[in-house]
C-alpha positions as CSV (number, residue, x, y, z in Angstrom):
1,X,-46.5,146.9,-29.8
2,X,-46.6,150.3,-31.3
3,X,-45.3,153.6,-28.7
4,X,-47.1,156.5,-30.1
5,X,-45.6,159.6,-29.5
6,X,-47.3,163.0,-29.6
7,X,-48.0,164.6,-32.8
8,X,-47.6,168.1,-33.8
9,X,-51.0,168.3,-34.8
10,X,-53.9,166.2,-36.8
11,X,-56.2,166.9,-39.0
12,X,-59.9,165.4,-38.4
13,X,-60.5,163.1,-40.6
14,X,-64.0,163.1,-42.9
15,X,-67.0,161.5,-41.9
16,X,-67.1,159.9,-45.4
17,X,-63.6,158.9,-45.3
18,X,-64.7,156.4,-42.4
19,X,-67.4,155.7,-44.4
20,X,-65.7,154.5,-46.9
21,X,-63.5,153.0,-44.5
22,X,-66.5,151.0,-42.9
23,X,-67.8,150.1,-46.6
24,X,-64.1,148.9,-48.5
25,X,-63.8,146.9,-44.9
26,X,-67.1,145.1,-46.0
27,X,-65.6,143.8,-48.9
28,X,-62.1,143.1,-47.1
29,X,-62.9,141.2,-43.7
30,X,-63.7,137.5,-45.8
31,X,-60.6,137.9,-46.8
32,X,-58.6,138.9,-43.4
33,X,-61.2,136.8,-40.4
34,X,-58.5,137.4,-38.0
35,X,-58.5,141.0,-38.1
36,X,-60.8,143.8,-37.3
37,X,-61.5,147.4,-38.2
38,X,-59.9,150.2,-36.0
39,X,-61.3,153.6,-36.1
40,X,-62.1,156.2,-34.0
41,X,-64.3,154.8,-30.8
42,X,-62.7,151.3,-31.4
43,X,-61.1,149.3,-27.8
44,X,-57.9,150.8,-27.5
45,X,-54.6,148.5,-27.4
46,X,-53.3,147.5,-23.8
47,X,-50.5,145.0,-23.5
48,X,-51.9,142.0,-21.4
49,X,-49.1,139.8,-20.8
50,X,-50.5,138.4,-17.9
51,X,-53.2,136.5,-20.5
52,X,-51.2,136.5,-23.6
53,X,-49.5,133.1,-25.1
54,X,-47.1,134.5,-27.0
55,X,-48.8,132.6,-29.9
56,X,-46.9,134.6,-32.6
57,X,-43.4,134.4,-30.8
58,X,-43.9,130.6,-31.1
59,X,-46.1,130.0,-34.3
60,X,-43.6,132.7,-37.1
61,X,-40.1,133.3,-38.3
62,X,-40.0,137.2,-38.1
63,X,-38.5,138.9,-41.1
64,X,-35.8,141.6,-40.9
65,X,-34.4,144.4,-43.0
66,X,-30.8,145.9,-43.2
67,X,-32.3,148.8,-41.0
68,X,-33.5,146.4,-38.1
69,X,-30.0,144.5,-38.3
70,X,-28.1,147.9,-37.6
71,X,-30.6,148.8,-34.6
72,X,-30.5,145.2,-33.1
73,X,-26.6,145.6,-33.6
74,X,-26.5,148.5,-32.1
75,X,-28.9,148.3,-29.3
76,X,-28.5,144.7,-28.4
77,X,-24.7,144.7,-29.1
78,X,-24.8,141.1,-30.6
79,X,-23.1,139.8,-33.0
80,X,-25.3,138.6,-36.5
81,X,-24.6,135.6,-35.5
82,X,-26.4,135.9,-32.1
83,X,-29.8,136.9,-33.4
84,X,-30.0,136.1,-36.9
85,X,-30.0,132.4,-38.3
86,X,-27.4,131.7,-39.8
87,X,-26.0,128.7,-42.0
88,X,-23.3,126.4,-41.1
89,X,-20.4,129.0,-41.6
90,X,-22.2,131.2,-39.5
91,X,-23.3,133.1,-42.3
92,X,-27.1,134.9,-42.4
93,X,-29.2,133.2,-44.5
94,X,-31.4,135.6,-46.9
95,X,-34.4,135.4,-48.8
96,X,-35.0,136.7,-51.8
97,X,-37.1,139.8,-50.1
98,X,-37.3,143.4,-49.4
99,X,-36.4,142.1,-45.7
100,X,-33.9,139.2,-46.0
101,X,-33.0,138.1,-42.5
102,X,-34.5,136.1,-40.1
103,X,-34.7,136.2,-36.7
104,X,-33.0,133.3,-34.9
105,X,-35.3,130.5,-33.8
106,X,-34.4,128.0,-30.6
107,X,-36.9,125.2,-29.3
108,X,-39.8,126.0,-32.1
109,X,-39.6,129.7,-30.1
110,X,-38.1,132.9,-30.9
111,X,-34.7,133.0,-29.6
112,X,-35.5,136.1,-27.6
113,X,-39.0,135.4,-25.8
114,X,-38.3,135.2,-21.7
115,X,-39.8,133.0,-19.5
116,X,-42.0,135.5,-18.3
117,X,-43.3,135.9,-22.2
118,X,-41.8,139.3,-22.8
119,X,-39.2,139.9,-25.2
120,X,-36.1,140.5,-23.7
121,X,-34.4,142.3,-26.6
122,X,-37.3,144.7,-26.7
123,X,-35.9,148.0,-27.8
124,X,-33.7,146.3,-30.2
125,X,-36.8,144.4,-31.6
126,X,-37.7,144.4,-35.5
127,X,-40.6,146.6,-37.2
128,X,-42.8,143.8,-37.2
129,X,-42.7,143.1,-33.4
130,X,-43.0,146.6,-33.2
131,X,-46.1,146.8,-35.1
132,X,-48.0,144.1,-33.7
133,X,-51.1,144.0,-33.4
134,X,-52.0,146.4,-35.6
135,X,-51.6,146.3,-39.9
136,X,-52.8,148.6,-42.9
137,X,-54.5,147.0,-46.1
138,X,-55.7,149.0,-49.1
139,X,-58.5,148.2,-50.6
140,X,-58.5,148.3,-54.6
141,X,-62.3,148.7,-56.1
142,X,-61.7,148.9,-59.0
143,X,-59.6,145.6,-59.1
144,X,-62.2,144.0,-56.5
145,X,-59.1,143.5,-54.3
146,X,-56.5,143.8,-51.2
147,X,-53.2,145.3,-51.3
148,X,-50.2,144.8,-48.6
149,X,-46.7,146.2,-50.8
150,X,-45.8,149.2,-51.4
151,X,-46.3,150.7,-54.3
152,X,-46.7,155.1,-54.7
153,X,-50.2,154.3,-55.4
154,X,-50.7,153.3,-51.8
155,X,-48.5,155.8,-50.7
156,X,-49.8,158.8,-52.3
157,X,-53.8,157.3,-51.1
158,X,-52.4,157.5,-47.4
159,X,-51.3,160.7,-47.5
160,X,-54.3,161.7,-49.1
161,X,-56.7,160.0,-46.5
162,X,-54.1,161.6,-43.6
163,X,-55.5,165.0,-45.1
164,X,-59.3,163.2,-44.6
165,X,-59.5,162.7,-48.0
166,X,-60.1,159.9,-50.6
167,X,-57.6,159.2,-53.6
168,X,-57.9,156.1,-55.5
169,X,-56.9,153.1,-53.4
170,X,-59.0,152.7,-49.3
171,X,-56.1,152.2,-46.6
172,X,-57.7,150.2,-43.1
173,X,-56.3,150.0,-40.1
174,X,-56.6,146.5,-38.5
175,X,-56.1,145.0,-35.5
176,X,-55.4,141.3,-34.9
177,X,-58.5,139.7,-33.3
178,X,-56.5,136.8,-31.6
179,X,-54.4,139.5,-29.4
180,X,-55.9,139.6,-25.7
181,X,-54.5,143.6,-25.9
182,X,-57.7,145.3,-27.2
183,X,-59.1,146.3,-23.5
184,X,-58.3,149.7,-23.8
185,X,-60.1,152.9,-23.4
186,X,-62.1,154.1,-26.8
187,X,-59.4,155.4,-29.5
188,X,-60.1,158.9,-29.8
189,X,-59.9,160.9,-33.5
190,X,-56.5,162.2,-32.8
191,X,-55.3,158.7,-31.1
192,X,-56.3,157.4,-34.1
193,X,-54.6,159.4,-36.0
194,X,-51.2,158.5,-34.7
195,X,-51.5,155.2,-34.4
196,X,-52.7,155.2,-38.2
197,X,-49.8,157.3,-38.6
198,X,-47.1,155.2,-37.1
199,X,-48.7,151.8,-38.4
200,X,-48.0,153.3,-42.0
201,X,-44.4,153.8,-41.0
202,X,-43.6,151.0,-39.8
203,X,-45.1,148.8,-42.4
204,X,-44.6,150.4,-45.7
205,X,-42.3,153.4,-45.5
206,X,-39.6,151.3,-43.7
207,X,-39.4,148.4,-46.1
């Protein structure tokens, strides 16, 4: 779950911007069933632990990068061993990825989910926990397709729809249908903003 901060400022975003938003999310949702589109107006994001299952601490492996190992070591003060899996020398076993580690599993669960279902390593946690629910796809027209890596064509099209504007690839902000979370007030422009903001961040800038 994403803490937005306050912003310095925002800038409102064009009308046709969402509605190219709306219209590249057309073609997208067949493709991503368990999401939906966030913008402006949409149910705002309110953690529901009380009705949550913890589905995704059970059902994934969660991936981690050399920056999340430093700030579990140094918030958590574990050892690798303690939150990573590791082979049988008590190595951390890596994957041939932008973000190698994974985070250690116990009883099909993630090592770190409390009996209460909230994480109990929660400032330490990595950026996908920290992202949850939310997630950015850009959507290609000309190629007919979706896009989830980086690349400076998707960066340089976010920075350009942060300005309201449209530059070559559509970025959309989703939000996973499944989570009980979206109870919230309506997201306001400048709510919006953030969050879009801070979603980026976390998923593509910090790989």
């Amino acid at each position: 779950m994403l803490r937005i901060g306050p912003t310095p400022y925002y800038r409102t975003v064009s009308a046709s911007l969402f509605a190219a938003m709306r219209a590249a999310w057309a073609e997208v949702r067949p493709r991503f069933e368990a999401y939906q589109l966030v913008l402006p107006g949409s149910p705002g994001f309110v953690c529901q632990p009380q009705a949550c299952t913890a589905y995704c601490c059970h059902a994934y492996s969660v991936n981690l990068g050399d920056a999340d190992v430093e700030r579990f070591r140094r918030l958590e003060q574990l050892e690798l061993a303690d939150f990573l899996e590791c082979d049988e020398d008590g190595k951390p076993l890596t994957l041939p990825m932008a973000q190698p580690f994974l985070l250690r599993r116990e009883e099909g669960r993630c090592k770190f989910l409390g009996g209460h279902l909230g994480c109990t390593v929660y400032e330490g946690r990595p950026n996908a926990c920290r992202l949850y629910p939310h997630f950015i796809v850009f959507w290609d027209g000309e190629a007919g397709r979706a896009r989830t890596t980086p690349s400076k064509r998707a960066a340089a099209s976010f920075d350009a729809a942060v300005l309201g504007n449209i530059y070559g690839l559509i970025p959309l902000l989703l939000g996973h249908v499944q989570c009980p979370g979206f109870t919230g007030d309506p997201v306001n422009e400048a709510e919006w903003h953030r969050l879009f903001r801070a979603t980026y961040q976390l998923q593509y800038a910090a790989v």
